[in-house]
N, C-alpha and C positions, 0 to 999 in steps of 0.2 A: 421798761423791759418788754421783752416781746409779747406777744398776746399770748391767745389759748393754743393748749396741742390740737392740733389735725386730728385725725384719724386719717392712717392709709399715707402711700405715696402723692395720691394723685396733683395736693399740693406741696410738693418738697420745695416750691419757690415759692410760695403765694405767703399772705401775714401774716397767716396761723402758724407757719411751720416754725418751729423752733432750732436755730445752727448755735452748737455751743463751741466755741473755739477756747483752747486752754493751751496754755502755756508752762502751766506750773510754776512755781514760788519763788524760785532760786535768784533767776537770770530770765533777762526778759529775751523774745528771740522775733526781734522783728521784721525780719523777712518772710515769715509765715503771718504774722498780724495784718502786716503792709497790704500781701500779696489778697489777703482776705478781703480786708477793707478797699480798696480797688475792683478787686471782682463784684464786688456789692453793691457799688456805687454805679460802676460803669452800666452793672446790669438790673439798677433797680428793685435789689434784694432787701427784704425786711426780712425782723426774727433772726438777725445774727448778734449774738452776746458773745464778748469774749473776756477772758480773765488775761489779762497780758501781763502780768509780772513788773519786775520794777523797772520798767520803760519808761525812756523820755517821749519817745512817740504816742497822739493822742490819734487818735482813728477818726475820720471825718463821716462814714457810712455806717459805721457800726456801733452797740452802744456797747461800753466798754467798763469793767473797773480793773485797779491794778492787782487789786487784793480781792478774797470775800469773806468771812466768815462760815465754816464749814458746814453748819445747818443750809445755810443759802447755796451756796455753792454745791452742795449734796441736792437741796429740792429742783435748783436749773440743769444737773445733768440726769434726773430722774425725768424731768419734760423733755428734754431732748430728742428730739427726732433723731438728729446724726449730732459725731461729733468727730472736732477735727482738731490735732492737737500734735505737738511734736511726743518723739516716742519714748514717752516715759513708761516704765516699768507699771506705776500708780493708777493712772491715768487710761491704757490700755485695758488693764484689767477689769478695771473699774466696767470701761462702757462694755467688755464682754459680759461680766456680770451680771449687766441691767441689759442685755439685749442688744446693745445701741450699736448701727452702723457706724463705724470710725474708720477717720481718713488722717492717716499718719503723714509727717515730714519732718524725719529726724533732724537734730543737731545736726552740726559740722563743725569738729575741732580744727579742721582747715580752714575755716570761716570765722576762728575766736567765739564760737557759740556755745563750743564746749571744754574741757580739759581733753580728754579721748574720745575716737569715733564707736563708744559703745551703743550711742543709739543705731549709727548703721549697721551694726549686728543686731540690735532688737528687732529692728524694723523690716531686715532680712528674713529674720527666723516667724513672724509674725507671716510673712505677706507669705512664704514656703508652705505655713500652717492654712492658707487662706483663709482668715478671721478677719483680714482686715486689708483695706487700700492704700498705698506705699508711694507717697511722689519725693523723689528724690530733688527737687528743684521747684523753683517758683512756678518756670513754664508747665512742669506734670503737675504743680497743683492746680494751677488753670486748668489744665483739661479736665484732670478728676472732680472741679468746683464745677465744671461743665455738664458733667456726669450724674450730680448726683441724685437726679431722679431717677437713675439704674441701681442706684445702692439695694442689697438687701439686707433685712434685719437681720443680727449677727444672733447664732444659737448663743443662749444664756450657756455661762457658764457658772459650779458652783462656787460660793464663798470661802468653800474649805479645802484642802486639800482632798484629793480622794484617796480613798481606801485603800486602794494598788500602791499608791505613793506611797503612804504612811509603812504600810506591810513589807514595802523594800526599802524604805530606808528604816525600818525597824532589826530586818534581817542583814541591811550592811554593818551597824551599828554594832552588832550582838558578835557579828562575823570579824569585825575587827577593833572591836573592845572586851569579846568575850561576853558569854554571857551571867548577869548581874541575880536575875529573876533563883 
């Protein structure tokens, strides 16, 4: 597995740095795997782990499993420097939560990657939000994989919902079920 965390950007390529690439559990999405491991190899990248799902493809630059066990898998995207993963709903959260620069590249149900193009509305509504980098395609994740010494660390976000949230959806609930209290 990769080595120790860095401290700082100054090595976002070098061995220390830790790139976690995730896929999520379902379906495996290898054009974003592919496109990883190519960029890695061609450019002499260590410190990229990826979780790639139930894929026939084996990654020749990056160390890779298809599954992990959740403890493991929770302590490699807490070392994370960045992380780069298709836009799942879990996944996105997750790295805003811990901080983590994340580089999005949704499904494509025109591509058989998905049943609907809900990731391009995630990934829309995220990049609108600016919390996160958006390549719609192999070639913008090249560039963005090009980039990522520019990334900055993404403000944490919290675990829970907040307060505002909970107090309006307490007051739609009451407003349209009546109040119970």
């Amino acid at each position: 597995m990769a080595g120790a965390r860095q401290a700082g950007w100054a090595g976002i390529l070098g061995e220390c740095t830790v790139i976690l690439v995730t896929v999520g559990t379902q379906v495996a999405f290898d054009r974003l795997v592919r496109t990883v491991d190519a960029w890695a190899g061609d450019n002499g990248i260590s410190g990229v782990f990826a979780q790639i799902g139930p894929s026939d493809y084996e990654p020749q630059s990056i160390e890779f499993a298809q599954f992990m066990d959740p403890p493991s898998f929770e302590e490699l995207f807490i070392k994370a420097d960045v992380v780069i993963a298709h836009a799942g709903m879990g996944t996105i959260l997750k790295a805003l939560e811990l901080g983590k620069p994340v580089l999005i590249m949704p499904r494509r149900a025109s591509l058989g990657e998905q049943r609907n193009e809900h990731q391009l509305a995630t990934a829309e509504r995220f990049k609108k939000l600016g919390v996160v980098r958006v390549a719609a395609d192999e070639n913008e994740l090249l560039a963005q994989l090009n980039q990522l010494q520019d990334m900055q660390t993404a403000d944490r976000i919290g675990s829970s919902a907040s307060t505002q949230l909970i107090d309006r959806l307490k007051g739609f609930l009451c407003e349209h079920l009546g109040d119970s209290e």
